[in-house]
PAZA-967547 format. One record per residue (C-alpha): x, y, z. Coordinates in steps of 0.001 Angstrom, whole numbers, plus 500000, padded with zeros to 6 digits. Example, Ala and Ser with C-alpha at 12.3 -4.5 7.8 and 13.67 -1.06 7.14 Angstrom:
! PAZA-967547
(node (512300,495500,507800))
(node (513670,498940,507140))
! end
This chain:
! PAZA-967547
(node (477759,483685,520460))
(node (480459,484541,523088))
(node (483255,481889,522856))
(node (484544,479898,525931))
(node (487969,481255,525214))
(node (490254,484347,525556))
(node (492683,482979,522580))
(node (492463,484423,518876))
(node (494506,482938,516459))
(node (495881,485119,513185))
(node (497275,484033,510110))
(node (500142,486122,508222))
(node (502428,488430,509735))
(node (502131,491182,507380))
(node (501261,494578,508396))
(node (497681,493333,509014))
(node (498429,490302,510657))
(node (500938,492395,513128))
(node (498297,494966,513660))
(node (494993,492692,514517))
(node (497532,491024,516704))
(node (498471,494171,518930))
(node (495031,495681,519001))
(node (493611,492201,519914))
(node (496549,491530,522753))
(node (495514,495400,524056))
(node (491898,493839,524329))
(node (492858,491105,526739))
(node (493386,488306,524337))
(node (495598,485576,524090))
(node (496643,485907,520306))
(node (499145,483703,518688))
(node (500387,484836,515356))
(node (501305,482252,511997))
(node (504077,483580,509797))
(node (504716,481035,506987))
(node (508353,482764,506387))
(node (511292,483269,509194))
(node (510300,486719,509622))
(node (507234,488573,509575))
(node (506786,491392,507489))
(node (505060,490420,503948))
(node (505560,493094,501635))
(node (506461,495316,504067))
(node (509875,493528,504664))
(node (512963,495643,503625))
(node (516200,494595,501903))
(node (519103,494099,504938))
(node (521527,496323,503135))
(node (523819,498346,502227))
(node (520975,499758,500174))
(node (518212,499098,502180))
(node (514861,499235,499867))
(node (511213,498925,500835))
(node (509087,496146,498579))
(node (508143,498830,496065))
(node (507619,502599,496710))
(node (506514,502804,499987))
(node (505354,505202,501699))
(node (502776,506571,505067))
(node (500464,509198,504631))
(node (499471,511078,508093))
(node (496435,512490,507089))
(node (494664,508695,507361))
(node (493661,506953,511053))
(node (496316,504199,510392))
(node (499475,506131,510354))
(node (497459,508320,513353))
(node (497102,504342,514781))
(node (500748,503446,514171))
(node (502059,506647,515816))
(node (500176,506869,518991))
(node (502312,503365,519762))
(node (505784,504967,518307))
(node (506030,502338,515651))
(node (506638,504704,513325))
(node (509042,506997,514549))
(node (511275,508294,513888))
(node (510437,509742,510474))
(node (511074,512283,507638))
(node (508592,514801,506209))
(node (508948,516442,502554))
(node (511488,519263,502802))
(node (511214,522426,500144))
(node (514230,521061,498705))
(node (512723,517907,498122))
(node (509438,519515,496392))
(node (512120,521504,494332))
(node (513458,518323,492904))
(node (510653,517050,491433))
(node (508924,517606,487936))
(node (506768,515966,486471))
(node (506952,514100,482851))
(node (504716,515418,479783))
(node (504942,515067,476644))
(node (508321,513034,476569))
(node (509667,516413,478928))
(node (510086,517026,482496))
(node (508518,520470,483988))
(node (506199,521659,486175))
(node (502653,520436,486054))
(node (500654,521119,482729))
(node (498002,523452,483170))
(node (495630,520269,482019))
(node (496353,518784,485428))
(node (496119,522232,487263))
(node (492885,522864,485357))
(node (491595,519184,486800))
(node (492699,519854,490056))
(node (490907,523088,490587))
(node (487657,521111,490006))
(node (487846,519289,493524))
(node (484051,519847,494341))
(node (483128,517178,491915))
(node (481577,514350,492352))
(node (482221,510689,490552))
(node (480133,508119,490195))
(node (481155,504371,491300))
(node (479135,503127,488293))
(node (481120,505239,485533))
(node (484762,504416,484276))
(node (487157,507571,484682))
(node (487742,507633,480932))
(node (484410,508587,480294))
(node (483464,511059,483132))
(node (486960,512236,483170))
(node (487106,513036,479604))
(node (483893,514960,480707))
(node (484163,516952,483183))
(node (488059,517179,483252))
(node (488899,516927,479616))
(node (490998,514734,477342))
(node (494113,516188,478788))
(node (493146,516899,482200))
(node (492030,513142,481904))
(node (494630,511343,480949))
(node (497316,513212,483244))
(node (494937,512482,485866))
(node (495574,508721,484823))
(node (499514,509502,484802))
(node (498968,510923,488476))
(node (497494,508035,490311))
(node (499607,505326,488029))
(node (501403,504829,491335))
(node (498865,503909,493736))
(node (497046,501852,491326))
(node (499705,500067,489949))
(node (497564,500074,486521))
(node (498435,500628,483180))
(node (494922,501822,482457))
(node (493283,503880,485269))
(node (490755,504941,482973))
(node (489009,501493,483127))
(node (488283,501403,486266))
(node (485535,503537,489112))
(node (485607,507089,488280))
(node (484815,507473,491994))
(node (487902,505207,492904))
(node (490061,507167,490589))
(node (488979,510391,491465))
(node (489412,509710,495034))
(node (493020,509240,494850))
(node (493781,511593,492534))
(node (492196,514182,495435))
(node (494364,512890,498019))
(node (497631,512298,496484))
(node (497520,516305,494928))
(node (495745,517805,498360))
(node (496163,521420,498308))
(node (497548,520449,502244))
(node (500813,520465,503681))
(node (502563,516939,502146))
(node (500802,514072,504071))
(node (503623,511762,502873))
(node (505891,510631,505863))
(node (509121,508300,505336))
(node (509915,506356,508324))
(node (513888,506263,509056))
(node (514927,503461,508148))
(node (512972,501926,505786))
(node (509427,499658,506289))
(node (511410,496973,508084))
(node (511922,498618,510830))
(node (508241,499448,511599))
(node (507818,495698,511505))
(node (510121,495151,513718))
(node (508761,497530,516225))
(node (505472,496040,515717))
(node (506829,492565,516009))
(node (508552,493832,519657))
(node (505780,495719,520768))
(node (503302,492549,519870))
(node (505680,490392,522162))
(node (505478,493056,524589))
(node (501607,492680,525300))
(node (501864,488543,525267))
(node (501679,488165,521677))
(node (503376,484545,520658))
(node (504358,484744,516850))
(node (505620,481891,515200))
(node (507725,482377,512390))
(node (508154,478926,509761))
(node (504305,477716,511003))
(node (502609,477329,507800))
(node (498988,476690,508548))
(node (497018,474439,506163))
(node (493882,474278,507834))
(node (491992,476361,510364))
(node (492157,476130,513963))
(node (489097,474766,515263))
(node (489376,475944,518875))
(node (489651,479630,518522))
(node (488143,482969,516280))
(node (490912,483220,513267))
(node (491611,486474,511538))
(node (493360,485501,508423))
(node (495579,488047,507539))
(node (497193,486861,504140))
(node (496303,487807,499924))
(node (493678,486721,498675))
(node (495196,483719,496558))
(node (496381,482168,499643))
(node (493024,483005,501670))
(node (491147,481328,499155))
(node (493535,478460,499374))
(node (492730,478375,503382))
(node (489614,478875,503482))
(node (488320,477088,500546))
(node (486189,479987,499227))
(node (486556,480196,495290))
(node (485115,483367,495855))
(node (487634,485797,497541))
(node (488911,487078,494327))
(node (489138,490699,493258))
(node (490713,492897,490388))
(node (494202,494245,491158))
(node (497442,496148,489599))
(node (500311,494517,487861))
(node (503441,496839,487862))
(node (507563,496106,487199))
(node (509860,497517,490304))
(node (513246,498678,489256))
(node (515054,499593,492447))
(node (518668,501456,491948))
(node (521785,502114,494131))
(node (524195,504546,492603))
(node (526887,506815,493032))
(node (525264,510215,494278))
(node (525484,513162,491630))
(node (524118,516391,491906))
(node (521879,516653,488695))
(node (519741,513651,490001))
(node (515829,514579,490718))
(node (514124,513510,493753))
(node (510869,512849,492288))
(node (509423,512386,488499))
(node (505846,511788,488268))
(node (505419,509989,484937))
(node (501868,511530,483380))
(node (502648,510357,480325))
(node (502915,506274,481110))
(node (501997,506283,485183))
(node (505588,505559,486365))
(node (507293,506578,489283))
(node (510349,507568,490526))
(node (512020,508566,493469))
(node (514650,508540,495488))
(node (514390,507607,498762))
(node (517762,508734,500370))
(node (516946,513009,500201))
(node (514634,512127,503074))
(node (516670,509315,504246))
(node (520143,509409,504300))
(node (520002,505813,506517))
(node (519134,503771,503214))
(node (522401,503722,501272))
(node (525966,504078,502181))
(node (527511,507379,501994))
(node (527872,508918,499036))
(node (525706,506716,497565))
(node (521733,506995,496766))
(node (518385,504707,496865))
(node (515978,505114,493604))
(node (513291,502934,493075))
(node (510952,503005,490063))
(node (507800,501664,489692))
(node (505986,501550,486182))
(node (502023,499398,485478))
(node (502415,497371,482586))
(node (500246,497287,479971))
(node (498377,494260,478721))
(node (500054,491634,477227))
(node (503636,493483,478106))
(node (506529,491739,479100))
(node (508380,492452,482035))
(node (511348,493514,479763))
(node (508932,495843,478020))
(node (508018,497563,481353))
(node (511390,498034,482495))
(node (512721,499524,479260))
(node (510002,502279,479705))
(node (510940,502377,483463))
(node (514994,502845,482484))
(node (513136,505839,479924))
(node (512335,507673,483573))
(node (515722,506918,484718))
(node (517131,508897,482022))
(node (515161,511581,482269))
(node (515726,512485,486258))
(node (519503,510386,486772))
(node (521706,511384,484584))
(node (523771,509082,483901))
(node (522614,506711,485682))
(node (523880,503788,483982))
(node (527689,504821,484734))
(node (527002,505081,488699))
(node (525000,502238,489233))
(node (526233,499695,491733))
(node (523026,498071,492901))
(node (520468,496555,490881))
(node (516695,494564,491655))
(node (513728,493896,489393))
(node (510665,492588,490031))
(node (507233,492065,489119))
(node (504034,492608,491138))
(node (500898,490947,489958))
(node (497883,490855,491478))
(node (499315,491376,494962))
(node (499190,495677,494793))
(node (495972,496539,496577))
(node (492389,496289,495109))
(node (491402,498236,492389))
(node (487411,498780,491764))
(node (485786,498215,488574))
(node (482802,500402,487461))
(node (479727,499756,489324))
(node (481499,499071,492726))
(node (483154,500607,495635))
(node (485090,499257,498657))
(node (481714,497860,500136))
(node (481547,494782,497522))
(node (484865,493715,497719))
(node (485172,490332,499523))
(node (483806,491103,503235))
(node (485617,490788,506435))
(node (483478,488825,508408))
(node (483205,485446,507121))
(node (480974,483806,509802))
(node (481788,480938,511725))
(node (484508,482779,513831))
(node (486628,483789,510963))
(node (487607,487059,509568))
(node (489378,488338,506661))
(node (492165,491161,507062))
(node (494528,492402,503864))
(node (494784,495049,500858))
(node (492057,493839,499021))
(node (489062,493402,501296))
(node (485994,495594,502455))
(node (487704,498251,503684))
(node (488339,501871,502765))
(node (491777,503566,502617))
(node (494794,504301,500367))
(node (497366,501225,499334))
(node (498099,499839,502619))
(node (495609,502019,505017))
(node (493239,499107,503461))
(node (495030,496196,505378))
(node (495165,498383,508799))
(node (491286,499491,508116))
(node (490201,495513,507866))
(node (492323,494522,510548))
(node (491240,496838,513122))
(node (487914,495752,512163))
(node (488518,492298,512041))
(node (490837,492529,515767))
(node (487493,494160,517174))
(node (484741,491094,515926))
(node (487385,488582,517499))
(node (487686,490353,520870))
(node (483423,491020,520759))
(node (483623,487196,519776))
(node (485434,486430,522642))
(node (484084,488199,525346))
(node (486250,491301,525001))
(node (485249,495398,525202))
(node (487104,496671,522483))
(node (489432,499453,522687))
(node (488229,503330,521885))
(node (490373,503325,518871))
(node (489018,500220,517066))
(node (485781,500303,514923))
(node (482590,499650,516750))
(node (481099,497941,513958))
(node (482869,496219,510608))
(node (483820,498543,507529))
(node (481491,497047,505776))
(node (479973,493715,505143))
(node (480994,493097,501482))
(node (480636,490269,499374))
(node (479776,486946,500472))
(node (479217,483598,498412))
! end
């Protein structure tokens, strides 16, 4: 039923808060925006400086609609692509050693025309139709994007997936936007304001509005808070974050792709000179932790990367953060489910669901844009309002309800 209102109400001012907000203001909506903290951003907030460091590796790819979204606005420009040079600094670790890629993963790679089930763990169809080897690097690969210590546990059609897209045979999708992640919120935030957008920052909302449709943009934990809904729970990553600003040397890598534990390193400043003083570089390390492993445990193996692709490091470092990321890394499906079942969008009675870990497809955050483009285009059908062109004409998918 058509509401007697124009307003829409959001809650969070993440990167899916911040984008149902625009595409709901280009609709004709009145939309006022929650932000619990004094700025919006969530985990796409980045440190003020000198080193300035996203909330974990971040990073765009162009070949998915949101980034194609983002762009057409300029809220992501301007931006760095992967240079040769860049590609030439990076190896990958195997073995204990840093090379090239083992021909295990090359073999894997080639085999891009298969198929993986949803209802099959990647161990087992991996170890298949990939081999042991090609397997388990395959694991190492997408250790990053999954932020878990144990890809193999989980969908061999979620696995596979990403393993496809992060190794396309394409020009580098990745895109780093000058700068750092905090200032594409801040262009959002300005362009928001722009189209009539009110967003108030230090409102912490404890219950729902009654009067208006409410796209609740936070993680799950504090959705299920909200809303009362026990069941808006799903699997997710847990992963340390060593982030490092150090005294630039010659020797140090741009990339190590850690096949042998799923860690991660790279450093952000080859692309981006902006994000560290001169002279100076921007590393940050990411590495899932096993079960049962303490943080110090994770970052001992993560310091193990350091070593291998900084030299030295230790000596030249005059910057230092650690944290910890559970459960807030993006939704990770189990065998014998897909994007589809994961808690759905549309939770009737004028509210919708937006974030990283709902039913919506998409890469890391490109799951948070996906459900809140979906979610933006419900409120403004819910409301009277002809979406735009670029929103979806229908929700992702309807997912899992209680």
């Amino acid at each position: 039923m058509t509401r007697q209102t124009r307003d829409i109400s959001i809650v969070g001012g993440g990167l899916a808060g911040l984008t149902a907000a625009i595409a709901c203001a280009e609709g004709g909506a009145r939309v006022t925006l929650h932000e619990a903290h004094r700025e919006p951003g969530g985990r796409a907030r980045s440190t003020g400086g000198p080193y300035v460091a996203n909330d974990g590796t971040h990073v765009f790819y162009s070949d998915g609609t949101p980034w194609r979204w983002l762009a057409a606005r300029g809220l992501v420009q301007p931006y760095a692509r992967l240079t040769l040079g860049a590609l030439a600094r990076s190896r990958f670790r195997h073995g204990g050693r840093l090379g090239g890629p083992p021909l295990s993963l090359v073999r894997a790679l080639g085999r891009r025309r298969l198929r993986a089930p949803a209802d099959e763990d990647f161990a087992t169809w991996g170890g298949r139709h990939l081999g042991q080897e090609g397997m388990r690097a395959a694991c190492g690969l997408v250790g990053v994007v999954t932020y878990d210590g144990d890809p193999g546990r989980l969908s061999a059609a979620f696995v596979w997936e990403r393993v496809l897209r992060v190794a396309a045979p394409r020009p580098p999708a990745p895109r780093y936007v000058v700068g750092g992640w905090g200032r594409v919120i801040d262009r959002m935030a300005i362009h928001a304001r722009g189209l009539g957008v009110r967003i108030e920052t230090g409102s912490r909302v404890d219950a729902l509005p009654e009067d208006t449709p409410v796209i609740v943009a936070t993680s799950l934990d504090a959705a299920r808070t909200l809303l009362g809904d026990g069941s808006l729970r799903w699997e997710s990553g847990r992963a340390v974050l060593l982030d490092l600003g150090l005294r630039e040397s010659r020797g140090d890598l741009f990339l190590v792709s850690d096949l042998d534990e799923g860690g991660f390193l790279e450093r952000y400043t080859l692309p981006d000179p902006s994000l560290a003083p001169a002279g100076h570089s921007l590393v940050q390390l990411q590495m899932p932790m096993r079960a049962d492993e303490t943080k110090e445990g994770a970052i001992a193996r993560a310091e193990r990367v350091a070593d291998l692709g900084l030299p030295g490091w230790r000596e030249r470092t005059t910057w230092r953060r650690e944290a910890t990321c559970n459960g807030r890394t993006g939704a990770l499906d189990l065998p014998g489910t897909t994007w589809r079942d994961r808690p759905a969008i549309e939770r009737g009675n004028g509210v919708w669901l937006a974030g990283d870990s709902v039913a919506a497809p998409g890469l890391l955050s490109e799951v948070s844009s996906h459900s809140a483009l979906a979610a933006a285009a419900s409120a403004l059908r819910a409301v009277g309002r002809e979406p735009g062109r670029d929103l979806p004409q229908s929700a992702s998918g309807r997912g899992r309800r209680a």
